[in-house]
N, C-alpha and C positions, 0 to 999 in steps of 0.2 A: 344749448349753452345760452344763457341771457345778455340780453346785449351790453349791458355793465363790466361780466365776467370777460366777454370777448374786449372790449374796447383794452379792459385793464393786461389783458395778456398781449397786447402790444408790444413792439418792441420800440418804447417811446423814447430811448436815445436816436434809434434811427427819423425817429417822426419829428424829434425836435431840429433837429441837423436838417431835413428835408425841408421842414416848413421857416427855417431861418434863410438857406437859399433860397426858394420860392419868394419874401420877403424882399431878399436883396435885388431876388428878379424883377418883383411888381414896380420896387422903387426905382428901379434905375431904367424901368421901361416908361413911368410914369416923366422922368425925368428926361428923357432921350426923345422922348412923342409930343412933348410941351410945345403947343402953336402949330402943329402940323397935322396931314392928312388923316395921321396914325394917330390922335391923340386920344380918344378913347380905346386904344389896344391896352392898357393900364388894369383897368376895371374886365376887360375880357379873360385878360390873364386871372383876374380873380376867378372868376366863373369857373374857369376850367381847373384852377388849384383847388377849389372847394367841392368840385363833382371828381375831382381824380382822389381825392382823401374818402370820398364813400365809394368810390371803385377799389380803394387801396384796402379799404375794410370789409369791402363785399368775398374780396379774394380771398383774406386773411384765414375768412371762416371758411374758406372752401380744404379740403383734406388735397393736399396735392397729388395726392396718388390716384383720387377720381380724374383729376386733370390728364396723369401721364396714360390712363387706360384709355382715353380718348384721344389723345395726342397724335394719333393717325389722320382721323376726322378732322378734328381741327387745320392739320396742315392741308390734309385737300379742301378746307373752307377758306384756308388763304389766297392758294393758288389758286383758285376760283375766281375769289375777291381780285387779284392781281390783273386776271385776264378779260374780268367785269370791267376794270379800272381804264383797259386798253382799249374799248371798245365804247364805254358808256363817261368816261373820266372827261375832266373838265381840263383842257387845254390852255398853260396858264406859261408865259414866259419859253414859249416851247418844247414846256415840257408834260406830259398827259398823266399828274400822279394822284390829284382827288377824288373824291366823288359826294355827291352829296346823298346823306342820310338822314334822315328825321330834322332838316334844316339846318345839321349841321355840315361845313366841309371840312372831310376827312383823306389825310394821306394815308392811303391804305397799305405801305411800306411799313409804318412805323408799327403795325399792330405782329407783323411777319416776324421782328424778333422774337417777341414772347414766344409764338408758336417752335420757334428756333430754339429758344433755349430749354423749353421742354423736351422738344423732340430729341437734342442734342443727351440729355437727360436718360431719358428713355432706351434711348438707343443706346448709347453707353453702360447704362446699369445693369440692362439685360444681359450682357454680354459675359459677364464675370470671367473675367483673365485678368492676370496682370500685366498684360503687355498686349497692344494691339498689334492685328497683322493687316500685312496689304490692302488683302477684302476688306478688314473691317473700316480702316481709313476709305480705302474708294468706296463704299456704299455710305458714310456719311458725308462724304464730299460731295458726292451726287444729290442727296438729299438736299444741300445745303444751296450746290449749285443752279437747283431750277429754280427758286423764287430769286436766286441773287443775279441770272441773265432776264428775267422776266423784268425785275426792276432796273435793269442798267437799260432796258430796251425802252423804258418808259419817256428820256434817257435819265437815270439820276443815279450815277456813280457812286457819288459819297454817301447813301446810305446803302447803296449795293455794299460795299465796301464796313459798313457795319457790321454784317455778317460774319465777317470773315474771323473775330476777336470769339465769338462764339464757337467756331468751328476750333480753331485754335486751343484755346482753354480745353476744351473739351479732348481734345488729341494729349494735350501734354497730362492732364489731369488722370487721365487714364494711363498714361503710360505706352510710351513710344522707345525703339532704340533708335541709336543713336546715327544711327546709316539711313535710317529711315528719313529721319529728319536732314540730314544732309545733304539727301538724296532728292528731297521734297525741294529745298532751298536751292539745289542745281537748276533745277525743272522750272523754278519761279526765274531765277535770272537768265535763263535763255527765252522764256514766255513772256517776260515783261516787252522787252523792246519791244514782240512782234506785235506785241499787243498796244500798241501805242498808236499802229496806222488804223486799228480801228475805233481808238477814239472819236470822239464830234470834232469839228473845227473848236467849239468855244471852250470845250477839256483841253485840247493840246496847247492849245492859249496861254491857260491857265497853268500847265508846266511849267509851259518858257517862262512865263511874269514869275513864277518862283523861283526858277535858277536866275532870272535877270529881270524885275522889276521894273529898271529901268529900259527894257527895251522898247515897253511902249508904253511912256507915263500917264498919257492921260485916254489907255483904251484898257488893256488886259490887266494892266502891273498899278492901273490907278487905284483899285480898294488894296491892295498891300501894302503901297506907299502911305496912302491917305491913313489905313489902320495904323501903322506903324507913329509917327507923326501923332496919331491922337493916344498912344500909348506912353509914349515919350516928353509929350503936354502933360500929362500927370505927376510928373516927378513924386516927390516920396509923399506926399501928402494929398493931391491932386489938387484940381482948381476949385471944384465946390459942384453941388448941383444945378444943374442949367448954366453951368459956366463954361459950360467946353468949348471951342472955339470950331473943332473939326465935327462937332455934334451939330450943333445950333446952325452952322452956316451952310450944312447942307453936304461938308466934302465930303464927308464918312457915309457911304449908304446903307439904307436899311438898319439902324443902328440899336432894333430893339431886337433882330432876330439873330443870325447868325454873325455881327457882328458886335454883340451887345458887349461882349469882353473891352472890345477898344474902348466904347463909349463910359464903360466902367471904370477902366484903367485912367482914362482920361477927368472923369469927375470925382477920383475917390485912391488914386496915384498905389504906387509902390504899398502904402500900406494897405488898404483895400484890396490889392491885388490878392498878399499874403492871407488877410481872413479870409476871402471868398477859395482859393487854395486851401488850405486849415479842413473849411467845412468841408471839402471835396472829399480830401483826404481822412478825415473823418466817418464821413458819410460810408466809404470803399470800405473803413476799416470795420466798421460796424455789418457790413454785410458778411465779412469774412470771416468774423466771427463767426458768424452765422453758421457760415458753412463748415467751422469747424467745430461745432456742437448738434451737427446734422445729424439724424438719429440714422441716416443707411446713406448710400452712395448716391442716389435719386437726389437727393434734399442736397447734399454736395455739391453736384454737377450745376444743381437751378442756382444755387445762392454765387456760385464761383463764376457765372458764365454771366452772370448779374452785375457782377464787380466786373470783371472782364468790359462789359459793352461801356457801361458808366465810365470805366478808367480810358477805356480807346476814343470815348464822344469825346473828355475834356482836354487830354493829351492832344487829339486832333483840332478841337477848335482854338483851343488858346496859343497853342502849335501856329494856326493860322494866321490868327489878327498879329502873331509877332513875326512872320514871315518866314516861320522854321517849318511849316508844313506847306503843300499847294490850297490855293482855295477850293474847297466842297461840298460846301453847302450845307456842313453837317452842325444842327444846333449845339449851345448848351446844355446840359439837360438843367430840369427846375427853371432855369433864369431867362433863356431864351424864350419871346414872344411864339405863342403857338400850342393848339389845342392838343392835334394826335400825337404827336413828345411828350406834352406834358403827359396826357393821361396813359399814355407805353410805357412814360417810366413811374407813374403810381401804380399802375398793373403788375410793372414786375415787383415793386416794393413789394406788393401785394404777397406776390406768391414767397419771397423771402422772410415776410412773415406767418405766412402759410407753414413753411418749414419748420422755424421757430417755436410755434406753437404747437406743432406736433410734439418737438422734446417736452415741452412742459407737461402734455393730456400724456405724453408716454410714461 
């Protein structure tokens, strides 16, 4: 196929929606890192938007279904990576989750989805029933659940906890009854408390300050307040670029990565919020499509499990900065400052037009 022919079989509603968030990312990191330590993250994020769009078009041309015959391989090339990670990984904040490769530093979490929503894929399509049973839930649970203790062990919950949207989608898309899932949801609300003592001290923190914020204003509950406060400074129009007051003066921390929403909300208010929303929502719809012009159930599961993660990142972080979720760490995708995100989530575009383009060569 010529690279002309391949470029034009894109699916350029989805690239255009991609590369307007992306946009709205560079400018409101460019905007948020003004005068500070972070001020060339702006132009980084460029870098990795323009090397994730020839990752997103490397994939495109791949046939997905060489991908799912290896999808074994590749998951023990995770879990590998994972435990490389524990041993040889760069110790940052407490927590051991990069590594460095070819000069670049990489969270080697974020690449364990794709691997996931293939596998999830694979393993599912094989299966051809209409209904799963017990076994076939507990063996992709298990699947699912070694890289997602491997990475809560690193410690980093919130994207442990990405995972789980994958496994999810993939249960209900296939076809579950209805005892099952009941049954499942019992099992979660006896498990959760117990699983609360072993959380870290700074996750259980991180609970309390989301039932009560104000229980310790200026330790646990201070970036919820602070976020909240510079979302609420926006009002319907916002204050303007560089004009934030909880941006600029330092309360809002880290305000081009996982808290980039506030610092957006804050400089571009209630309507800003709505278009950057829109494009979201957009973006999910346009994958779904996808998946519902999938030429076999393979190409279904990758495109829906796609939507799935994208839809649990934004519901959880914007969730976040307005104090309706706990804080976790977990980015925006597209807008959030940051390389292996960025280029996780041009990878899986990737394979969603991998999909795509199979209907069309079919």
């Amino acid at each position: 196929m010529s690279i002309s022919r391949s470029i034009k079989d894109l699916d350029w509603p989805l690239v255009i929606i991609t590369l307007l968030l992306c946009a709205l990312g560079v400018l409101q990191i460019y905007s948020a890192t003004a005068m500070t330590k972070w001020q060339d993250a702006w132009w980084k994020q460029l870098i990795w938007v323009g090397t994730g769009l020839v990752m997103m078009w490397v994939v495109a041309q791949l046939d997905y279904h060489t991908l799912l015959s290896r999808v074994f391989v590749l998951y023990a090339g995770v879990i590998g990576l994972l435990i490389a990670t524990a041993f040889i990984g760069n110790k940052v904040f407490g927590s051991t989750r990069w590594i460095h490769v070819a000069g670049f530093t990489l969270q080697t979490s974020e690449f364990v989805k794709i691997v996931l929503i293939l596998l999830a894929a694979k393993f599912l399509s094989d299966l051809k029933v209409k209904t799963l049973e017990w076994g076939d839930i507990a063996k992709l649970a298990a699947l699912v659940a070694v890289p997602m203790v491997l990475v809560m062990k690193q410690p980093d919950l919130g994207t442990s906890l990405t995972f789980l949207p994958i496994l999810i989608c993939g249960i209900l898309m296939a076809g579950v009854r209805w005892r099952h899932l009941l049954i499942i949801a019992g099992v979660l609300l006896v498990v959760a408390p117990i699983g609360y003592h072993f959380l870290k001290p700074y996750q259980k923190d991180r609970l309390v300050s989301f039932i009560n914020p104000d229980h310790d204003p200026k330790g646990s509950g201070f970036q919820v307040i602070q976020s909240k406060i510079a979302v609420g400074n926006g009002g319907i129009w916002g204050r303007g670029a560089k004009e934030s007051s909880q941006t600029h003066l330092g309360f809002l921390p880290v305000p081009h990565t996982d808290f980039i929403f506030s610092s957006f909300a804050e400089e571009h208010g209630f309507a800003g919020i709505i278009i950057a929303l829109v494009l979201y929502f957009l973006l999910i719809m346009q994958i779904v499509q996808s998946a519902q012009t999938a030429t076999d159930n393979a190409g279904l599961y990758i495109c829906m499990g796609v939507a799935a993660l994208l839809l649990f990142h934004v519901l959880v972080n914007v969730g976040m900065v307005v104090g309706r979720m706990p804080v976790t760490g977990i980015p925006l995708p597209l807008m959030s400052s940051g390389g292996s995100n960025t280029w996780s989530v041009f990878l899986m575009l990737g394979l969603v037009n991998s999909v795509r383009s199979r209907r069309v060569l079919d």
